[in-house]
C-alpha positions in Angstrom: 0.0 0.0 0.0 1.3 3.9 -1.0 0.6 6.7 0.0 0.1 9.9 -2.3 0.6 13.3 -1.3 -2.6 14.9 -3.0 -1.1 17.7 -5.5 -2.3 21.2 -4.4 -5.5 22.6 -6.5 -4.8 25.5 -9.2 -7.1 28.5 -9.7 -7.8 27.1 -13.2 -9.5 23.6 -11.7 -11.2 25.7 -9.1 -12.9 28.1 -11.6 -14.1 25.0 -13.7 -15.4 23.3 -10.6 -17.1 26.5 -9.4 -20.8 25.9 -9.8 -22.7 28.8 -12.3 -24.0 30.6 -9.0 -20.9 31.0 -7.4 -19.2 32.3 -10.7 -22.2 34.8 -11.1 -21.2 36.0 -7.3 -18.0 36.4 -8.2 -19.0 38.4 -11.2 -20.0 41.9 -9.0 -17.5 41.6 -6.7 -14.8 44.2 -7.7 -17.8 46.5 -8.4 -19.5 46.7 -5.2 -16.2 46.9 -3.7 -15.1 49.9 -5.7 -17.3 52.1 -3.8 -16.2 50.6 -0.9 -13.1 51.4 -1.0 -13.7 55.4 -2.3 -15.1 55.9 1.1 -13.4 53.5 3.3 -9.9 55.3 4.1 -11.9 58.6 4.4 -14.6 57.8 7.2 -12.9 59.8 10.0 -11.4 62.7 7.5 -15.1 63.3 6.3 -16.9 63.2 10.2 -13.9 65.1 11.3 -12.5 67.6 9.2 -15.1 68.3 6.9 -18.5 68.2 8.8 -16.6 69.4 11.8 -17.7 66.7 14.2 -15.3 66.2 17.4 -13.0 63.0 17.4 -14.2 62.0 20.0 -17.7 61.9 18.8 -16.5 60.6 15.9 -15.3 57.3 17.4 -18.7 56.6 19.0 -20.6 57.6 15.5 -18.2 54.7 14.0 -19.4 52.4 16.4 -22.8 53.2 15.8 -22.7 50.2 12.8 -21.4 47.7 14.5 -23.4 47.9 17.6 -27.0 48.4 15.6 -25.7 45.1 13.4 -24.8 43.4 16.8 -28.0 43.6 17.7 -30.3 42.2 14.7 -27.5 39.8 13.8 -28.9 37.5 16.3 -32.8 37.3 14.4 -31.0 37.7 11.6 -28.8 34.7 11.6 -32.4 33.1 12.9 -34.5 34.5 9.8 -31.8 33.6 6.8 -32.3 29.6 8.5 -35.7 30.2 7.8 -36.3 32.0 4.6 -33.0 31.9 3.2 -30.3 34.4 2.4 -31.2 35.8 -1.2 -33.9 37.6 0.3 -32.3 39.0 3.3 -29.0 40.0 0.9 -31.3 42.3 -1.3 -32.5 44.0 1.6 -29.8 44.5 3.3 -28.1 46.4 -0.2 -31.1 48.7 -0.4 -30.1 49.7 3.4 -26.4 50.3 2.3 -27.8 52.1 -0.9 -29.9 54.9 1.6 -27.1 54.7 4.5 -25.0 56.2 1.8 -27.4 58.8 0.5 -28.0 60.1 3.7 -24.3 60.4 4.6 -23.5 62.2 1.8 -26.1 65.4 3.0 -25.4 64.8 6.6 -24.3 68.1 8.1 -25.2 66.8 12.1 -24.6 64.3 14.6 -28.0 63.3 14.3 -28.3 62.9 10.5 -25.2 61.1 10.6 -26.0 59.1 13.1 -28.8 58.1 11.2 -26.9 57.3 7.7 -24.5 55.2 10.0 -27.3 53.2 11.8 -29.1 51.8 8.4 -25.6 50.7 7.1 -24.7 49.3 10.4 -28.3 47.2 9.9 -27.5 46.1 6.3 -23.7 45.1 7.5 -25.1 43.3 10.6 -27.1 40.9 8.2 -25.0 41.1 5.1 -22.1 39.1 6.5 -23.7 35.4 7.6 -26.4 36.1 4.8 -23.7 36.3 2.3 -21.5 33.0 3.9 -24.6 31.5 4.0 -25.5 31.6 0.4 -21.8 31.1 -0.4 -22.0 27.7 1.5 -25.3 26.7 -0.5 -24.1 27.4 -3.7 -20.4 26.4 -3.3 -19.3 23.0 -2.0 -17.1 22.4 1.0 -13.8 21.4 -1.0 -14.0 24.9 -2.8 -15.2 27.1 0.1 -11.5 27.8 1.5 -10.3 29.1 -2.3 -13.3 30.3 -3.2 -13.3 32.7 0.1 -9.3 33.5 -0.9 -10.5 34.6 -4.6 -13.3 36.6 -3.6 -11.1 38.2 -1.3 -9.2 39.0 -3.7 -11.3 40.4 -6.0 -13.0 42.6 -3.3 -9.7 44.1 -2.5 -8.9 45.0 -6.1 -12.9 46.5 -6.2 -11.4 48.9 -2.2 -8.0 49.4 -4.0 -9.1 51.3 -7.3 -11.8 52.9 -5.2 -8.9 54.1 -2.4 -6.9 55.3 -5.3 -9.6 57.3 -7.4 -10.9 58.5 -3.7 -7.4 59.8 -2.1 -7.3 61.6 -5.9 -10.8 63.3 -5.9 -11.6 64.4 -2.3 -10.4 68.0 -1.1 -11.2 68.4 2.7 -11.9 72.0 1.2 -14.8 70.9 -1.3 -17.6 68.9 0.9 -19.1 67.9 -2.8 -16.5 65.8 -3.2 -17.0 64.0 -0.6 -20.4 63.7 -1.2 -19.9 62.4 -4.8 -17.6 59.3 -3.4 -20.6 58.6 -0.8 -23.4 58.7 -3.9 -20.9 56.5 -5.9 -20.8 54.0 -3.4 -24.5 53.9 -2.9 -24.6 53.2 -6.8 -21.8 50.5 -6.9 -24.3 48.3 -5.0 -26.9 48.1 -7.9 -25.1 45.6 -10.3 -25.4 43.1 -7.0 -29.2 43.4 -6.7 -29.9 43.2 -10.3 -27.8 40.1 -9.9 -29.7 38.7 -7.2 -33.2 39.7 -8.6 -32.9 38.7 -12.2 -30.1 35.4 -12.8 -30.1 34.6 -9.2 -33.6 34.9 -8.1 -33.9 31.0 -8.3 -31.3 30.6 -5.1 -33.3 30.6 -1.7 -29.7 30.2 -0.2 -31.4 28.1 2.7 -29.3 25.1 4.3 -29.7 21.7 2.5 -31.6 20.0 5.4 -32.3 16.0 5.3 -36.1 15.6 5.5 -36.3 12.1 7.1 -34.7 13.8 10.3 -36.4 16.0 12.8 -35.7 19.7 12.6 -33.8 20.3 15.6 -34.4 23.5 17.6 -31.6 24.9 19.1 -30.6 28.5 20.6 -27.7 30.5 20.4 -26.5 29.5 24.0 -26.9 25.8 22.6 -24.8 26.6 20.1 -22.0 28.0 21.4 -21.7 25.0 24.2 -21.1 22.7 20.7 -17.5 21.8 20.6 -15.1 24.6 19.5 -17.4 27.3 18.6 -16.9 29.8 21.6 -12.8 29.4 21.9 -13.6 30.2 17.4 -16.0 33.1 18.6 -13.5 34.6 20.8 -10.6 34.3 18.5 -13.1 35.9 16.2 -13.4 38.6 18.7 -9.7 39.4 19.5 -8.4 39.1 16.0 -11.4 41.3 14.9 -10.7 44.2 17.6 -6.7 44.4 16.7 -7.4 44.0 12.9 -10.0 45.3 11.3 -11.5 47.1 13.4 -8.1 49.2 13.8 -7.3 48.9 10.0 -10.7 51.2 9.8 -10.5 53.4 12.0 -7.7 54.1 14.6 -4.6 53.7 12.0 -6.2 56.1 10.1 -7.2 58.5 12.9 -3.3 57.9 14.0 -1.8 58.6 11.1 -3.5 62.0 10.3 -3.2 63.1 14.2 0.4 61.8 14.9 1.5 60.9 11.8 0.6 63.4 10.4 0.1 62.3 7.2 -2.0 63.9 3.9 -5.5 62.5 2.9 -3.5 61.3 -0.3 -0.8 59.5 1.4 -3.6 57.9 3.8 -5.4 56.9 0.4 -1.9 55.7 -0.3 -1.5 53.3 2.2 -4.9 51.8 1.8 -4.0 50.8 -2.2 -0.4 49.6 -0.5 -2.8 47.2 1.5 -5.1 46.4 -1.4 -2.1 45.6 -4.1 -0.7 43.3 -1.6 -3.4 41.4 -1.5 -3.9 41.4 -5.1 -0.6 40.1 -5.7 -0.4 37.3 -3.4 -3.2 35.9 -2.0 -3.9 33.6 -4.6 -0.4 32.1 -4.4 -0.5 32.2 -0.4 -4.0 30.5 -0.9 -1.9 28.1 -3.0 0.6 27.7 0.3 -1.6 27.2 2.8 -3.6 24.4 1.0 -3.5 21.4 3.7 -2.1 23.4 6.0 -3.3 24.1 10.1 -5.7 26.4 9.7 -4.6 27.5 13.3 -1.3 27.6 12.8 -1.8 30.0 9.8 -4.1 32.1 11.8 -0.9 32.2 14.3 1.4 33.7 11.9 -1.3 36.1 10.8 -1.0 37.7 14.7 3.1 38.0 14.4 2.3 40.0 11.1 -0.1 42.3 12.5 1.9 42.7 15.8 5.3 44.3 13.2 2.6 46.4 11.3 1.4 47.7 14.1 4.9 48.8 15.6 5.6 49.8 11.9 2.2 52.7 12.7 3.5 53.7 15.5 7.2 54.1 13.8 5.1 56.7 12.3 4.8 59.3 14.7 8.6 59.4 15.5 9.2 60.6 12.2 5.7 62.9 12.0 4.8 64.9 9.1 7.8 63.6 6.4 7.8 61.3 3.7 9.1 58.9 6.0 5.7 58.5 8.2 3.9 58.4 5.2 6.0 55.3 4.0 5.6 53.4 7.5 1.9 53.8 7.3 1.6 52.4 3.9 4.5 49.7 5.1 2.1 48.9 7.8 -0.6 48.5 5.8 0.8 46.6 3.0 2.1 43.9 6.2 -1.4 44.3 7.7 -2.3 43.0 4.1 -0.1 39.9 4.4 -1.7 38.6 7.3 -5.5 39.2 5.9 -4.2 37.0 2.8 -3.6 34.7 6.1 -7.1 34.8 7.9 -9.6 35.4 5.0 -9.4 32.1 3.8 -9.3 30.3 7.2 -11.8 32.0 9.1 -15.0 31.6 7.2 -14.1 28.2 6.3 -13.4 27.0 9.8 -17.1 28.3 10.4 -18.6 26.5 7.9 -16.8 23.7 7.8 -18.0 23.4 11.9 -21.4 24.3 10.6 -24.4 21.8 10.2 -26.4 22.8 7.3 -29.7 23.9 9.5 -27.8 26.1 11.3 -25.6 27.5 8.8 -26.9 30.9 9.4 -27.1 30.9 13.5 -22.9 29.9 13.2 -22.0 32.8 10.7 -24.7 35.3 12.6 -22.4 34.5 15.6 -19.2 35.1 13.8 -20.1 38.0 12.5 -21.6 39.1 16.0 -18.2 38.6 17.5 -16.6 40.4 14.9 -19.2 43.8 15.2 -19.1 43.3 18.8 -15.2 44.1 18.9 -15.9 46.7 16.2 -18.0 48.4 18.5 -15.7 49.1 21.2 -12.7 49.3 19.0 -13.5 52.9 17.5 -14.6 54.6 20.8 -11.1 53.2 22.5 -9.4 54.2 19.6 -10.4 57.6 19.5 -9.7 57.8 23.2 -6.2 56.9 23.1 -5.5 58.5 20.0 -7.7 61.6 20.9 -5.5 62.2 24.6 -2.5 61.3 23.3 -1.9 58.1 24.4 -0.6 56.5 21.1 2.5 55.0 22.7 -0.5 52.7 24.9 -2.6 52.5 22.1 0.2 50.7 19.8 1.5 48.6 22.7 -2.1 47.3 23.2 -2.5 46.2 19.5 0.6 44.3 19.7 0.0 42.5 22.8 -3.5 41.3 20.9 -1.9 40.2 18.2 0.0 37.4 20.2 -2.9 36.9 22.1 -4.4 36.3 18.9 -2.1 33.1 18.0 -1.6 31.7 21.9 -5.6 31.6 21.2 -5.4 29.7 17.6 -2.8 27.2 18.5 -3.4 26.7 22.6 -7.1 27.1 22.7 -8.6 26.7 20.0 -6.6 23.6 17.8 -7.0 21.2 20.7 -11.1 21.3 19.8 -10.4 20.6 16.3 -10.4 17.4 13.9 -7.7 17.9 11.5 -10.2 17.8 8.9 -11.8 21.0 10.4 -8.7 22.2 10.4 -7.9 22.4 7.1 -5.4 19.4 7.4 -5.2 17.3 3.7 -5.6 13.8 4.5 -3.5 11.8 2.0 -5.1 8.9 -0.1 -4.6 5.6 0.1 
């Protein structure tokens, strides 16, 4: 008897194995992303310096989204089990389409508020609705390189629209920051036609087996099966020293200590995007077979050097030189999302049953918003009272924190197949 090391897959076999829904998901992608990413880098510089609103306040208007999606992720993750998640994905785009519209005219607190809260409901759905459908459409040998590409391709869509943004918007002209809000609102249209018109036949609900009772189960029940709190609270962590940071507090750093231009900041953010552009498919390539803990480990050590690569930043404030550490800390912060973008979703879904497909990604993305939430507010804190030397020092210590969890906690609860290990063939 021999054993065979299985070869690893190419992009080539993965797009001809790709089902025609998945490929038509694919298809809007860089798109919807585009508008993304004209606003993305710019959140703080439009609240801040052009509608005039305090930093401060500021940080707790960016928390607004995550802590209104925290909340209806919960029914939400309950409703796309029932009724599936085509339905709830077109709702939640018409949200992000009128979050937008009202931002762009939102000259108080109280209108912005507003603009931030319907976004924050569309994102708080949006997320297990989408890796719900994903998972119905796409089948579990392709979900790990089919979450890579899409990655991919949404980064391209947030590193065009970083570029055109950090070109167009003038902290002296409020139109044009208004006319990147309107053209994000407008970049989400191609994905509802999409899932109107060619897609209107997916339901997106989770393939359940009719000869076996539906089981009723809660969210407490859920997180007491094997695994899925230690993978909530890694969710948690790496969320509130990544992303989370990535969209707020580096750039509210790098403008107050930094003190870097709007252009350089839109910079940085096409640094991160081109990154990932370049290399996540071969990484995704790398990482085939491998611990998906054990990648999610070496994703912390990345994050913990581009953090200390920001705060590099403010010893050097107001040169070319800071303005070269923040974009070498986000093209490193970019490295270790090429990392976790593949592995996260699929460990979800791989620990998923099918009739609860929506209740495990509601709970991921629930972790994920509720770090988002107090993220911003702590950020702007720090940042805000000049406390970046703590705020940087706290973002590394997550970061390791982040891969004692992966490795320590987490891969103990895991079969290797869960994990993302390749079991050769006999």
């Amino acid at each position: 008897m021999s054993t065979v090391t299985p070869t690893r897959p190419g992009i080539t076999s993965f797009w001809h194995d790709l089902p025609r829904e998945g490929k038509l998901l694919l298809s809007v992608v860089v798109f919807e992303f585009l508008g993304t990413g004209l606003v993305l880098p710019f959140h703080v510089v439009y609240l801040h310096e052009v509608r005039g609103f305090a930093l401060s306040d500021v940080g707790l208007l960016l928390a607004l989204p995550p802590l209104v999606g925290f909340l209806v992720v919960g029914p939400g993750g309950a409703i796309i089990d029932r009724i599936g998640a085509r339905q709830i994905l077109v709702w939640t785009l018409f949200l992000l389409v009128a979050g937008d519209v009202v931002l762009a005219y939102a000259s108080t607190l109280w209108a912005a508020g507003f603009g931030l809260t319907l976004s924050g409901m569309a994102f708080g759905v949006s997320w297990p609705a989408s890796q719900s459908l994903i998972a119905s459409v796409v089948p579990a040998e392709l979900r790990q390189r089919y979450f890579g590409v899409n990655f991919t391709l949404l980064n391209l869509g947030i590193g065009i629209g970083g570029i055109v943004g950090g070109l167009v918007v003038d902290v002296g002209r409020t139109s044009t920051f208004q006319s990147i809000y309107l053209a994000d609102a407008a970049s989400y249209l191609p994905a509802i036609f999409l899932l109107m018109v060619p897609l209107r036949h997916v339901a997106g609900r989770p393939v359940v087996d009719e000869e076996q009772p539906v089981e009723k189960i809660s969210y407490l029940n859920v997180l007491r099966r094997p695994a899925v709190a230690s993978l909530m609270v890694l969710g948690f962590v790496s969320s509130f020293v990544g992303y989370s940071q990535l969209n707020t507090g580096m750039p509210a750093f790098a403008r107050a200590v930094g003190e870097i231009s709007t252009r350089g900041l839109g910079i940085a953010f096409a640094c991160n995007t081109l990154v990932i552009v370049l290399l996540q498919l071969f990484v995704l390539q790398r990482i085939e077979g491998m611990r998906r803990t054990r990648v999610i480990a070496a994703m912390g050590v990345l994050w913990a050097l581009s953090w200390l690569l920001l705060g590099g930043s403010g010893l050097v404030a107001g040169t070319v030189g800071a303005t070269m550490l923040v974009a070498a800390c986000a093209s490193v912060f970019a490295l270790g999302e090429t990392l976790l973008q593949p592995t996260i979703p699929a460990l979800v879904n791989d620990l998923a049953p099918d009739h609860l497909r929506g209740r495990y990604n509601a709970l991921s993305a629930g972790a994920f918003q509720l770090a988002a939430i107090i993220a911003p507010p702590t950020s702007g804190f720090l940042v805000g009272h000049h406390l970046g030397d703590v705020y940087i020092g706290s973002l590394v210590a997550g970061c390791l924190l982040v891969g004692f969890l992966a490795v320590a906690r987490l891969e103990p609860q895991l079969t290797a197949e869960v994990n993302g290990v390749r079991v050769p063939t006999e």
